[in-house]
N, C-alpha and C positions, 0 to 999 in steps of 0.2 A: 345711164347703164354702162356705155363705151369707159366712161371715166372708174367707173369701179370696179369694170371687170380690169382696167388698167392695175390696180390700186391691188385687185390680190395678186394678181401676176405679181409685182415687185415682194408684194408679201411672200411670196412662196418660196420666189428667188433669194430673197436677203438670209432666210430663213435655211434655203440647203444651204446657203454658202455656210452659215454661220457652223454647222453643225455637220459638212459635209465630208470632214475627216473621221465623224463619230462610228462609223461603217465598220472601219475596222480594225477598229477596238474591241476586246475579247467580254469571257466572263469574272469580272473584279470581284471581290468579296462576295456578298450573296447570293449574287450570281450564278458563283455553281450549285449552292445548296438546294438555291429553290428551282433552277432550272436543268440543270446537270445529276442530278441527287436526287428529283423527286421521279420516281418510279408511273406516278399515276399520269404523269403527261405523253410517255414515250408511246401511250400507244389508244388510239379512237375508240374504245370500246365501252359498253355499257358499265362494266366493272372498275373502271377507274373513274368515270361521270359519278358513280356511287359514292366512292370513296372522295372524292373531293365535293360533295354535297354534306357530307356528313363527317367529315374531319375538319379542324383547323387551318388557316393560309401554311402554317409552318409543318404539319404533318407529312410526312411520318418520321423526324428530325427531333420532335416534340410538339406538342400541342401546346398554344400559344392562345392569348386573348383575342385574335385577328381571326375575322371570317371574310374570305376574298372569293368565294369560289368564281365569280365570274373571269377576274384575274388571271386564276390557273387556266382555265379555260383557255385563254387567251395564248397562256404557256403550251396548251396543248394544242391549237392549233398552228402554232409556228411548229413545234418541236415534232408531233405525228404528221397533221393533217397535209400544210406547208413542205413537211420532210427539211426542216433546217437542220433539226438534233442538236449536235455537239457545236453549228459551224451559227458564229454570231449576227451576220451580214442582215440575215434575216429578220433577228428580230429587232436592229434597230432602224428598217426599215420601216417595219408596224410601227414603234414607236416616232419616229419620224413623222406619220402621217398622222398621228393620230394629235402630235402637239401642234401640226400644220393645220388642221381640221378646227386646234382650239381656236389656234392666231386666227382664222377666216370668221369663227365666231363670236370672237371679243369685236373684229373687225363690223362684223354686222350689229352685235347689241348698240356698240356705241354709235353707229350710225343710227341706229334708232333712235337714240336714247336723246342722242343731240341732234335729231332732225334735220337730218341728212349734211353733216358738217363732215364729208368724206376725207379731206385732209388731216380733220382732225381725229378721227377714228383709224387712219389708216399710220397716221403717226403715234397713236397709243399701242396698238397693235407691234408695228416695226419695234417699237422699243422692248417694247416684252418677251418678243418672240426669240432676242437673241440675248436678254438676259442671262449672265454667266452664272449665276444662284440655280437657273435651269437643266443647268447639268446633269443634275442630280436625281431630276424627272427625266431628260431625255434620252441620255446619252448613257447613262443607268440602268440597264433594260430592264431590270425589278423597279424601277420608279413610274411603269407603267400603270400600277394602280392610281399613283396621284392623276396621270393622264387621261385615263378613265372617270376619273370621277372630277375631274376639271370638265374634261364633254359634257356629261351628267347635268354642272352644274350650269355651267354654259350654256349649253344646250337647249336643258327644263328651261332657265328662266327666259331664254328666246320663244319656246313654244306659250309660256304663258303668258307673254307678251302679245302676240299674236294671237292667243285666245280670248284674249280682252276687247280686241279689236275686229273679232269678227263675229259673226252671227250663224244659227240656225246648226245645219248638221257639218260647219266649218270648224266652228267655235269648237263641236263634241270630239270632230277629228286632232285638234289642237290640241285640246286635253287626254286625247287616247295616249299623245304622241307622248304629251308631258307626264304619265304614269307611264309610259315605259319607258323612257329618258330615267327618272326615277329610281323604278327598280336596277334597271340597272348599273347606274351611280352606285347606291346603296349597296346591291351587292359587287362593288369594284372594292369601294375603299370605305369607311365607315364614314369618313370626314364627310362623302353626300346629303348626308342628313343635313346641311342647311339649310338646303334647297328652300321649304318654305320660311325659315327666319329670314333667307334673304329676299323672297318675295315681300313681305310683310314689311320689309324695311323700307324696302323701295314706293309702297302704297303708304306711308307714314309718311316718308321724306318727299315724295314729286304726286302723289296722284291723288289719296285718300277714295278709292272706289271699295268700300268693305265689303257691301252686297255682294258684288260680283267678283271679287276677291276668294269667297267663297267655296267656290268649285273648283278653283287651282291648287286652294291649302288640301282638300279633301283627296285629291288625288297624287298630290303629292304624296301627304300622309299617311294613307292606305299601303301603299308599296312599303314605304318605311318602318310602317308597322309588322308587313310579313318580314321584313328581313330581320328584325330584331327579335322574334319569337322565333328564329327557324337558328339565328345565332345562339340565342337564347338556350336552345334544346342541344346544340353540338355543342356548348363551352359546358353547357350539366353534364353530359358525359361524357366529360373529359377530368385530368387533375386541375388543379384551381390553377389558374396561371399568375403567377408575379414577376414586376418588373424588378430587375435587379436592382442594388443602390449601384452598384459600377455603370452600370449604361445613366441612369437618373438620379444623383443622389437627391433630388427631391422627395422620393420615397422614403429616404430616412431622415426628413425634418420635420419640425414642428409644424402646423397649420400656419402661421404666417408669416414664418423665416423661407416656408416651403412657395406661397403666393407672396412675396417680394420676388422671391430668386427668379420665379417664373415670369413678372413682369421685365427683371431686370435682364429675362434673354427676348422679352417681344423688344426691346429698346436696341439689343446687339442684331434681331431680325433687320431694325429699321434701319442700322446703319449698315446692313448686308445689301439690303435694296438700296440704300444709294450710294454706296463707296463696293461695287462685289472683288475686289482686289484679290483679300484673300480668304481662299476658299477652303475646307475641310471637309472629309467625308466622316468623321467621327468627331465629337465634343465627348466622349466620355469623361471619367472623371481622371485627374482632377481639374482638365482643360478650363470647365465654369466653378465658380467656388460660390457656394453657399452665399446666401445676400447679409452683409456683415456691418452696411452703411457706408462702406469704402467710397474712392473716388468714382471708380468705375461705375457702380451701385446707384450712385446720385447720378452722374452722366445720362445710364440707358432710363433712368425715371424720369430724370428732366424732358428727354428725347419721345417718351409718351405721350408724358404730358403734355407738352408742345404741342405732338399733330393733336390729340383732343379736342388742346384749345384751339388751336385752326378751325378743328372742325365747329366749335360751336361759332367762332367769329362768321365762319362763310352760312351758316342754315339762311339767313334771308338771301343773300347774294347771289350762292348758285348750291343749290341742296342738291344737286345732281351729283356735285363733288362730294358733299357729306354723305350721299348713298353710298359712293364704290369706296370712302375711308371706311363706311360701315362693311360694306361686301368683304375689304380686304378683312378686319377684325372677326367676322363671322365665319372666316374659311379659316382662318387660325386657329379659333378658339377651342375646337373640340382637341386639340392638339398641343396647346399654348402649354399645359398643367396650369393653367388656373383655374379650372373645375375640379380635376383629378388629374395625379399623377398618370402620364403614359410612358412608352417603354425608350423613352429617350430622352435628355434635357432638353436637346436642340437638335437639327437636324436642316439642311437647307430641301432639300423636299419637298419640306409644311409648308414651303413658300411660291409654290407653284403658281397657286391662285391670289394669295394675299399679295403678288408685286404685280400681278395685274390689273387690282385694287389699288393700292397704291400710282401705279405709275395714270391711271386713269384720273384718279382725282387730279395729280399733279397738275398734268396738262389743261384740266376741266378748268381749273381751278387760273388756269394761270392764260384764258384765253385774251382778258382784256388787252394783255399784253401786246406788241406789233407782232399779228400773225406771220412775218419772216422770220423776226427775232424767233419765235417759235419753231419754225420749221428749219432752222439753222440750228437750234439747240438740238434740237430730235434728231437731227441727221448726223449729229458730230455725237450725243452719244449712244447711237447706233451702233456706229463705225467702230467706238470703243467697246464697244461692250459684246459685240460681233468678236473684236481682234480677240480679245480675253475667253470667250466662249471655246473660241478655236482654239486656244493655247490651252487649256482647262480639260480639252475633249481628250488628247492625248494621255493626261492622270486616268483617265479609267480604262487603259488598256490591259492592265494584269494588276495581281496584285503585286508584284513590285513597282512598277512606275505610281500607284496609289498610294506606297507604304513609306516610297522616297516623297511622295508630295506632303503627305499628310505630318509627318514629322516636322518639317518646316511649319506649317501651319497651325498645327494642335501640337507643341512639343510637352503639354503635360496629361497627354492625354494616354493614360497605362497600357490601352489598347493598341494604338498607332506604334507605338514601340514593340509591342508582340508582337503584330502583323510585320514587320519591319524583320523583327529576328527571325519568325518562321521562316523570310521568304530569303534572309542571310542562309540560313542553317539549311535552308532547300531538303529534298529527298534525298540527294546523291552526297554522302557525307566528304566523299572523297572531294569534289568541287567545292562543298559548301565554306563559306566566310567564315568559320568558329568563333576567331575574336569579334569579330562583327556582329556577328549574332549572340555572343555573350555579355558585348558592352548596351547591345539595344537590349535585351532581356535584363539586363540590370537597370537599367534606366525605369523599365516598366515595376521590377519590382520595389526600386525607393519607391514609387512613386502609390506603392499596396501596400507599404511596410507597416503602417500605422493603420490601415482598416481591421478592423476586429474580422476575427477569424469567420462568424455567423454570416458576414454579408460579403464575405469574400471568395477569389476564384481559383480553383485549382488550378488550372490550367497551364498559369504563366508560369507557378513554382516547377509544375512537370517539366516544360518546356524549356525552365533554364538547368534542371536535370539534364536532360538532355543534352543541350549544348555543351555543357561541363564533360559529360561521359563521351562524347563524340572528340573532345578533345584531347581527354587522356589516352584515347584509342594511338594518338597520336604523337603521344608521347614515351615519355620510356625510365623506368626507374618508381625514385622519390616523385617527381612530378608528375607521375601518367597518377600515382597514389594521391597524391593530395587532389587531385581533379575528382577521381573515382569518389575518394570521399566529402565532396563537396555537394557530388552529382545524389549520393545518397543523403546529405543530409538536407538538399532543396526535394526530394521526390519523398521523402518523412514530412517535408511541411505539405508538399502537396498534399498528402495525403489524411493529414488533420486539418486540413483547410475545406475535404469535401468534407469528411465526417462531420466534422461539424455545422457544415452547411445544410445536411442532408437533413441532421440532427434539427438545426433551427427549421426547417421547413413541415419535418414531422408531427413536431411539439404545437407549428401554428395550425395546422388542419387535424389535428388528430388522427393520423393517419402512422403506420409501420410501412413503408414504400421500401423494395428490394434497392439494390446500388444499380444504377446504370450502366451500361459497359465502361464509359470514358471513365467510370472509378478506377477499372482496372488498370489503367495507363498509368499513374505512378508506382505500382507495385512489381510491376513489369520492369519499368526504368529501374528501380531498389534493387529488383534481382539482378538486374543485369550488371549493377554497380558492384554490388555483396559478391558478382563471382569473377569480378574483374581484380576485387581485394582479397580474394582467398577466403572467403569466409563464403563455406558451400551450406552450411546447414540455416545460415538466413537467409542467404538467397535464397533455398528453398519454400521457406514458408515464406516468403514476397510471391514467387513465383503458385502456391499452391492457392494464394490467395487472391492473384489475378485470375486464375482460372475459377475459380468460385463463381466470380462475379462476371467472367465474358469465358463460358468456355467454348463460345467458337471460335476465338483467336488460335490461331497456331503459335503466338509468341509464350506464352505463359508455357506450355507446354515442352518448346524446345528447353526455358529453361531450367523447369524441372527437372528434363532429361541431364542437362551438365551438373546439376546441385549433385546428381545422384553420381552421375561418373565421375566426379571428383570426391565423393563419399566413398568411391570404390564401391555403388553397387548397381553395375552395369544392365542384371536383371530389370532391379527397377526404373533404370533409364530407358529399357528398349519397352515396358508397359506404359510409360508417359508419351514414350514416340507414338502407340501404337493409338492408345485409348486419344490424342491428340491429331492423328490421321483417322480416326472415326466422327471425331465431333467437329474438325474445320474439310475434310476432305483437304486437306493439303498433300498435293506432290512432294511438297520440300520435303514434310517430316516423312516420308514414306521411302524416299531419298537415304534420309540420316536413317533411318530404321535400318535401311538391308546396307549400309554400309558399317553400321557397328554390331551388326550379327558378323559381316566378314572379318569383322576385324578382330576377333578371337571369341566372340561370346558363342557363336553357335560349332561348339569343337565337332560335330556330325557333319559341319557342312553343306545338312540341307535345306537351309533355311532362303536364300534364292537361290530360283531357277529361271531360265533362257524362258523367255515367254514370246507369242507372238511379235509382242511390240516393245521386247528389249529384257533385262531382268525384272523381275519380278517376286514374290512371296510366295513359299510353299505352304499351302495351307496344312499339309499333310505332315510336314516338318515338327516332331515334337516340342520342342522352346516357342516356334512359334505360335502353333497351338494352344498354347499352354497360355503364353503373354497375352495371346487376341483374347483370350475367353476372360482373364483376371481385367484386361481394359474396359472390354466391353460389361463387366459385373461393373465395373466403378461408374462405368456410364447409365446406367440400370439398360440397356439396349437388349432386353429379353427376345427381340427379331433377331438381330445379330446371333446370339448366343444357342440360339436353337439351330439357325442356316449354320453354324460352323460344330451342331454338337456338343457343347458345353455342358459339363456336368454330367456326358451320359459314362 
C-alpha cells in the first residue's frame, strides 16, 4: 500500500509539472463561443438547467448533432456556481483534476489488470498522462467533455471489474455505481457508449465469464438507452444538423474513397501517438486529402495493418495487450468516420483514450523485455513528451499564439489561415496588420477557390472583404479605388457563396429557412464599399438588404442613412437613423440623429433639447415627430406609434 500511495504521488506530480503552465492560458477558439457566448451558464437557475436539457451542446449559436448537457453543466458550475466567469484559472483547474483523476485510474485498472505489477501500471500511466496529443483534452478547456467521458469510461470499467469480484449487496452497490458512471459518460460525450463493447472485449480476450457478464451489460445499457432517446427528442426539434465538407470532406466522398481516407487518418492517429512532435488544432480541408492510393495513403494502411497484425500474433502470449489495442480501437471508432461521417476529419482530442490503449499495450506487450530496459525507456519518454506538453501548453493561450502555431503545422488547412487573418486584421483597424491579414486571407481563399459554391463558406470571402476595404481606408486616390473595388467584388462572392449554400441545404430538407444574421455581413461590407466608390444608390440597396435580414444591427442602418445623404435626401437619412435607434437601441445612431438635425435639416431648431443627462430629442419638435412616427410605421412598432401619437 506505502509503495502505491508512493506511485500516485509521483503520478500527480509529474503530471502538474507537465501541464503546470496550462493555468494561464486564456479562452482559444471555442472557448469563447461555448463558454463566454453561452448565456445559459452565467447564471444557477432553474431556467437555464431547462434550456440546456432541451437544446443542443452548441445552442443557442445553432443547434448542432451534439448533446452534452452534462458538459455545460459543468460549464455552469465554474462560470456561476465557482464565480470564475470571464477569468480562465478556474476552469483549467477542473480540468486538471479531472485528467489527474483519469491518470490515478488507468493507474489502478492496470494494476488490476496485471496483478499487482505496480511499476508497470504506474509507468503506463506516467506516460500517458503527459502525452503532448493531450493538450487538446486538457489544456483545451472545451476538451473537457472527452475528460468526462474518459472518467466514465474509466471509471465504469473499474466498477465492473470490481463487481465481478464481489458478492451479495457489494456486487449490487458496484453496479449501482457502474449505471451512474454511465449515464453520466453518456450524457458528457457521446463517445461513452463504449462502455459495454469495451466490457465484452475484455471477457472474450482474458476472462470469458458470460453469465455474470450479464448484469454489467444491462446497466450499462439502460443509461445508454435514456440518453439516446432524450438526444433523440432534442435533435427532432431542432433543424437537421450537417457536417460541412470544409471541416470533413469525407462527407462529400463516395462510400469507400470516404472509409479508405478514414482508415488512412486512424494510421496518421498512430503515428501522432508515437512521434506527437507536430501538433494541430485544425485538419480542415484541404490539410488531409481524399485517399487516392498515394504514398502517404499506403504508409498510414501499412501502419494499421501492422498493429492488427501484432495484435493477432500476441492473442496466445499476452491477450491482455490484444484487449487495450482493442480498448484503444473502440474509444476511436465512434469517431474514426468509418461508421459515419462526423463533424471533423481528424481532430487530436479523439485520442484521449485511444493513446492510453495504445501506450498500455506497448508496455504489456513488451514486458518480457529487461524490466530496467523498460523503466529507462518510460522515463526518458516521459521526460520528452512532458518537455513538449509544456512547450504545446503555451499554443492555446489566445487565439493568436494558436493561429501562429497552427499555420506551421496545418499550412493547407483554409481555416488556420482565417483564424490567422482575423487575429492580423484584429478589431482596432488602426493597429491591425492589413497586409498581413490580406496575404493570410488569400492563402485561405486559393486554398476554397475550386470548391463548388454549394459546400462552401462565406465567411472567408466577407472577411477578405474586409481586409481590402480596411485598406483602402488607408489609402488615397486610384489605389484607396481599386482596394474599395476588390472589397466589393470578394463581399458579391461572399454573398453567392451563402445563397447558394442556404439554397443547397433548402432543396435537401425541404424546407424555405429565413437567412441568418451572419447573411447580413457581406452586404453591410458591399455597402460600405459601394460608398466608399461613390456609387450611393447601391450601396443603398446592400445596405437595405442587410437590414432585411439582421435588423438589430445598428450597421445596416448607419449605412442607409449616408446612401441617403449622399442622394441629397437627408429627410430620409434622419428616418433610417431613427427607425435604426428603435430596432438596435444604439446610442451611436441616436448620436448621428441629433447631430444631422443640427446640422441644417431641422431649420426650427427644435429638434434637440438640453435634457437631464445632456442633449437629447424633442419629441414635441415637428421633423421629429414626423420621422419617429414614419420609422416607427416601417418598423410595424404599433406601441411606439400610439406612445408618441402617430396618425392622430
Amino acid at each position: 500500500m506505502r509503495r502505491n500511495l508512493a506511485v500516485i504521488a509521483v503520478l500527480a506530480l509529474v503530471t502538474l509539472a507537465a501541464f503546470s503552465n496550462s493555468f494561464s492560458t486564456g479562452f482559444a477558439l471555442d472557448n469563447q463561443v461555448l463558454l463566454l457566448d453561452d448565456a445559459r451558464i452565467q447564471a444557477a437557475n432553474a431556467a437555464n438547467a431547462g434550456l440546456i436539457l432541451v437544446h443542443t451542446y452548441w445552442w443557442p449559436h445553432g443547434e448542432s448533432g451534439l448533446y452534452r448537457p452534462l458538459t455545460t453543466f459543468s460549464y455552469l458550475f465554474n462560470y456561476a456556481i465557482l464565480g470564475n466567469g470571464d477569468r480562465p484559472g478556474g476552469y483549467h483547474w477542473v480540468n486538471f483534476l479531472l485528467h489527474t483523476a483519469n491518470v490515478l485510474l488507468l493507474f489502478a485498472l492496470v494494476l488490476r489488470l496485471t496483478k499487482g505489477r505496480v511499476w508497470t501500471a504506474g509507468l503506463i500511466a506516467m506516460v500517458w498522462a503527459v502525452h503532448p496529443a493531450l493538450t487538446e483534452s486538457v489544456t483545451n478547456i472545451v476538451g473537457r467533455a472527452d475528460l468526462l467521458a474518459g472518467f466514465a469510461v474509466l471509471g465504469g470499467f473499474l466498477c465492473y471489474l470490481k463487481s465481478m469480484e464481489a458478492e451479495g449487496w457489494r456486487r449490487g452497490a458496484w453496479l449501482g455505481a457502474l449505471a451512474v458512471v454511465t449515464a453520466a459518460g453518456a450524457f458528457s460525450k457521446e463517445s461513452a457508449v463504449v462502455l459495454p463493447a469495451v466490457i465484452v472485449l475484455y471477457e472474450i480476450a482474458c476472462e470469458k465469464r458470460w453469465r455474470r457478464m450479464a448484469a454489467g451489460l444491462i446497466v450499462t445499457v439502460v443509461p445508454i438507452g435514456i440518453m439516446l432517446a432524450q438526444r433523440g427528442a432534442v435533435l427532432s426539434a431542432s433543424l437537421p444538423a450537417e457536417y460541412p465538407f470544409l471541416d470533413n470532406p469525407i462527407t462529400g466522398a463516395g462510400f469507400w474513397v470516404g472509409r479508405l481516407t478514414a482508415l488512412k487518418v486512424v494510421g496518421r492517429y498512430l503515428g501522432l501517438a508515437v512521434w506527437p512532435w507536430k501538433l494541430s488544432s485544425d485538419y480542415s480541408y484541404s490539410q488531409i486529402g481524399l485517399a487516392h492510393g498515394g504514398a502517404e495513403d499506403w504508409i498510414c494502411w501499412i501502419a494499421v495493418a501492422s498493429v492488427a497484425v501484432l495484435a493477432v500474433a500476441l492473442w496466445k502470449r499476452a491477450r491482455l495487450a490484444v484487449f487495450f489495442v482493442g480498448f484503444a480501437f473502440l474509444n476511436l471508432l465512434p469517431a474514426s468516420n468509418l461508421l459515419f461521417p462526423i463533424g471533423t476529419i481528424m481532430a487530436e482530442r479523439l485520442m484521449y483514450l485511444p493513446i492510453a490503449g495504445l501506450v498500455a499495450a506497448t508496455a504489456i506487450a513488451a514486458l518480457p523485455v529487461s524490466g530496467r530496459a523498460l523503466a529507462i525507456c518510460g522515463v526518458l519518454i516521459t521526460a520528452a513528451f512532458a518537455a513538449r506538453t509544456w512547450v504545446r501548453n503555451i499554443d492555446w493561450t489566445d487565439d493568436k499564439t494558436m493561429a501562429m502555431a497552427a499555420v506551421r503545422t496545418s499550412p493547407q488547412s483554409f481555416k488556420v489561415h482565417r483564424l490567422r487573418a482575423a487575429q492580423l486584421l484584429g478589431s482596432d483597424a488602426a493597429r491591425s496588420d492589413v497586409d498581413g491579414a490580406i496575404a493570410e486571407i488569400g492563402r485561405s481563399l486559393a486554398i476554397l477557390e475550386t470548391v463548388p459554391d454549394e459546400i462552401q463558406l462565406a465567411e472567408p470571402w466577407n472577411l477578405a472583404a474586409v481586409c481590402h476595404r480596411v485598406k483602402g481606408d488607408r489609402l488615397k486616390g486610384e489605389d484607396a479605388g481599386k482596394e474599395y473595388e476588390e472589397a466589393a467584388r470578394l463581399a458579391q462572392r461572399s454573398i453567392a457563396v451563402d445563397t447558394a449554400t442556404r439554397a443547397a441545404y433548402d432543396r435537401r430538407h425541404g424546407v424555405n429557412l429565413p437567412a441568418p444574421a451572419a447573411s447580413a455581413d457581406p452586404y453591410r461590407t458591399l455597402a460600405s464599399a459601394y460608398l466608399h466608390l461613390n456609387r450611393p444608390q447601391e450601396a443603398l440597396g446592400a445596405a437595405v438588404e442587410a437590414q432585411k435580414i439582421d435588423p438589430s444591427n445598428s450597421g445596416a442602418y448607419q449605412e442607409m442613412a449616408e446612401a441617403d445623404l449622399d442622394l441629397e435626401r437627408a429627410e430620409e437619412a434622419a428616418i433610417a437613423l431613427a427607425e435604426g435607434m428603435f430596432a438596435s437601441d444604439s446610442r451611436d445612431l441616436l448620436s448621428d440623429l441629433m447631430r444631422l438635425y443640427q446640422s441644417g435639416l431641422d431649420e426650427k431648431k427644435c429638434a434637440v433639447v438640453t435634457g437631464p443627462r445632456g442633449p437629447t430629442l424633442n419629441p414635441n419638435c415637428e421633423i421629429v415627430r414626423r420621422n419617429m412616427c414614419e420609422a416607427t410605421g416601417r418598423l410595424h412598432r404599433e406601441d411606439l406609434r400610439r406612445r408618441m401619437g402617430c396618425g392622430n
